[in-house]
N, C-alpha and C positions, 0 to 999 in steps of 0.2 A: 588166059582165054576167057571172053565174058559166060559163055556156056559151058565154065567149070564155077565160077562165080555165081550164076543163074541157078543150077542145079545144087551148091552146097545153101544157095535161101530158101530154097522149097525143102532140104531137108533140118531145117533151124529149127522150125514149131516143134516135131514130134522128138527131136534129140532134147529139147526145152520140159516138152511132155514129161521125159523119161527121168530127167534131172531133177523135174520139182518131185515125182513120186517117189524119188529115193538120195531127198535131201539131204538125211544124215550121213548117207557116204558123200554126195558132192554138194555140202551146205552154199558153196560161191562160186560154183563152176558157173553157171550160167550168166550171173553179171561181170563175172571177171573176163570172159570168154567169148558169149555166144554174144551178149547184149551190144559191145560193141562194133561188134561186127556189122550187127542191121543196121547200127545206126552208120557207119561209115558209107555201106553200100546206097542209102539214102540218097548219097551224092556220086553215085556211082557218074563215069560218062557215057556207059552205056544206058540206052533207056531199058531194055530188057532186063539187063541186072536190078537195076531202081525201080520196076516193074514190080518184079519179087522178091527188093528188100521191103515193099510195100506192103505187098500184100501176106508178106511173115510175120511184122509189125502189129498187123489188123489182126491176125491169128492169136499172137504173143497176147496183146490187147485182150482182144474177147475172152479169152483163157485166163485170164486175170493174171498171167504169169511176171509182168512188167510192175517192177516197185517203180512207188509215185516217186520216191525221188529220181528215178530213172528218165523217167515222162518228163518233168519242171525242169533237170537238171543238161538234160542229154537231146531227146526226142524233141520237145517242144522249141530249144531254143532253133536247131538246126531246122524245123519248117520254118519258123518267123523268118532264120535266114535266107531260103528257097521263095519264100512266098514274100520277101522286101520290093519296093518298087522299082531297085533298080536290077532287078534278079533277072535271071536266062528265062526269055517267054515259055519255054517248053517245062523247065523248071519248077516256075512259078506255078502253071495250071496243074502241075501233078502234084504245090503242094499243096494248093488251096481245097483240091480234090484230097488229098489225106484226111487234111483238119476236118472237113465237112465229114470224113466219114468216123473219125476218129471221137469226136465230139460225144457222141451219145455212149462212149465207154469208159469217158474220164469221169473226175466228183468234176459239181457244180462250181466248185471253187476256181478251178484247173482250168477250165473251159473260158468262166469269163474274167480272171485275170491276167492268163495268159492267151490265149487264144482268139475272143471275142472284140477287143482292137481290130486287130490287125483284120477278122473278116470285113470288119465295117469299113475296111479300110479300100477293101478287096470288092467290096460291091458299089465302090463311086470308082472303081479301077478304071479309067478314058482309054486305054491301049490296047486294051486285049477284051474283045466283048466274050470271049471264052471262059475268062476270068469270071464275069457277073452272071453267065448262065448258070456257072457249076454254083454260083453263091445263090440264086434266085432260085433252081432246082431242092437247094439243100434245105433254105429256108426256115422250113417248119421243124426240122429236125436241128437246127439251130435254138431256135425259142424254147423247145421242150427242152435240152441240155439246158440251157440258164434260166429256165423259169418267167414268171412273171414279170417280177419287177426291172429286171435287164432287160427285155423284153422291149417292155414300155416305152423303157427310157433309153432306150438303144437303138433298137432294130427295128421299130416302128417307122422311124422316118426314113430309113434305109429303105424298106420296102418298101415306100411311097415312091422315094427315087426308081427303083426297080421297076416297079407298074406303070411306072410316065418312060421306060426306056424308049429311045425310039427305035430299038428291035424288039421287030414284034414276040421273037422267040423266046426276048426276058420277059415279056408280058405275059405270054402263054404259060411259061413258067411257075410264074407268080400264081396265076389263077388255078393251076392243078395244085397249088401247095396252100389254100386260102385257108381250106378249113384246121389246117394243121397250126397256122399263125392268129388265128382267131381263136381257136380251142385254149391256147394259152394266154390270151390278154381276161381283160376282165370283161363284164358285162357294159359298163357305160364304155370303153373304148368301140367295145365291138358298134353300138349303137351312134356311137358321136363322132368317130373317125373310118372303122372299117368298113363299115353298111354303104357311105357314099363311094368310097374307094371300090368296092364290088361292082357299083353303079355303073363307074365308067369301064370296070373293063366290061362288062357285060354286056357295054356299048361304044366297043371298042370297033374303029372301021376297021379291023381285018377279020377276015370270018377264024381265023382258026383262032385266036383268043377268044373270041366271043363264044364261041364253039365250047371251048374248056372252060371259061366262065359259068355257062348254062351246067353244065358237067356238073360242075361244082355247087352248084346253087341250094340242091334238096343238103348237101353236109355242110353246106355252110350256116344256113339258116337252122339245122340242125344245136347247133352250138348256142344259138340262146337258149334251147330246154335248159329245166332244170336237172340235173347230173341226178340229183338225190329222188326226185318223180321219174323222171323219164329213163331212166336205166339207163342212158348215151353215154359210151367212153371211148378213146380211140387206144386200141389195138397198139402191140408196140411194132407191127408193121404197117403203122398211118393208116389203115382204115378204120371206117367208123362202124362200132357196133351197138348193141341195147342188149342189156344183162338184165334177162328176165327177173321176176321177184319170185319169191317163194310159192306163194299160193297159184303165180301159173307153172312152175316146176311139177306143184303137186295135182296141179290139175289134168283131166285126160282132153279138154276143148282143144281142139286142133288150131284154134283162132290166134292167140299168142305163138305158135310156133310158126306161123304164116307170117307175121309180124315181121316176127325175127328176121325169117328168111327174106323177107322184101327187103329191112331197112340194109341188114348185112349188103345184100347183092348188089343193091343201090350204091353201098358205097364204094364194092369193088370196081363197080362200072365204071366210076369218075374217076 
């Protein structure tokens, strides 16, 4: 029955919980056991089941409870196979939707040797525009998992593609996630590529891009401060903040905390 299947994935994490705190009675119960379990249900045919063997995986994950060889060996290869181009539509967008979430709790390594193909692969995807929103959405939380230099030389021109979609909702996309993709290139990129790329969505003929464009404008431009002057850093929930200095720590002027509060809120807004 899938709602006996459903309910033994939602009690996975805290039986995993239980097992890593008390390893030395059950040092391999859990990879012998519990690990392949999630992973099989992955491809459940139910989507409810696959549902939350997902969302047990992203638990396991966060928890740090999943050895890497587990991830390279087991998890990863089975999304590349869900998320392949000739894979089940409904299939595919749940798994490109994992990767995208999964990304920012693998190492750097994991993410763009195994992983960062196949998303590039995922956002010139012509069949399913479902596929390139959830890639255009994730974006910026892409470029943080691999850094700068993959970055660059990867996902830079993807996003280009992404921003000329001719749906407007990957455009709109793009522009809410700007400052997240620019926070990680370098300064002459931002100036020599990203600054005109902003240009046209900003004058983009559909009002709600351009709408989110503007959104985004004060934390985009935000990103050329200097990090080490301007206290600007982005939060590990993608908004932008300013990390006061010392001397206004120890100050009692209300005027630095007014700061704060503005650029904070500014960026919640966007």
């Amino acid at each position: 029955e899938p709602t006996v299947r459903t309910e033994l994935m939602v009690q996975i994490p805290p039986i995993a919980i239980f097992l890593q705190e008390s390893r030395p009675k059950f040092p391999t119960a859990f990879f012998e056991y519990l690990m392949p379990i999630v992973v099989r249900y992955l491809t459940d045919v139910n989507n409810q089941v696959r549902k939350a063997g997902q969302e047990a995986l992203l638990i396991l994950l966060e928890q740090d409870l999943v050895a890497q060889s587990d991830i390279e060996n087991k998890v990863c290869p089975i999304l590349l196979d869900l998320s392949a181009p000739d894979s089940d539509d409904e299939y595919k967008v749940e798994a490109v939707n994992i990767i995208c979430k999964m990304a920012s709790m693998l190492s750097r390594t994991t993410v763009e040797h195994m992983l960062l193909p196949r998303f590039c692969e995922l956002c010139s995807d012509g069949k399913l525009f479902q596929v390139r929103k959830i890639c255009a959405a994730n974006f910026g939380d892409i470029c943080n998992a691999v850094g700068q230099e993959a970055t660059e030389r990867l996902l830079i021109p993807k996003f280009f593609e992404l921003c000329s979609d001719s749906v407007w909702g990957m455009r709109k996309a793009c522009a809410e996630c700007f400052m997240a993709v620019s926070y990680t290139t370098s300064p002459e990129v931002r100036r020599s590529k990203l600054s005109p790329l902003f240009i046209s969505l900003i004058s983009d003929a559909c009002r709600w891009v351009r709408q989110a464009a503007f959104q985004s404008l004060g934390p985009f431009i935000s990103t050329f401060a200097n990090p080490s002057s301007a206290g600007l850093y982005i939060r590990e929930d993608g908004t932008l903040s300013i990390r006061p200095s010392v001397q206004d720590v120890n100050s009692n002027s209300c005027q630095p905390s007014n700061s704060i509060t503005l650029v904070s809120s500014n960026a919640n807004a966007a």
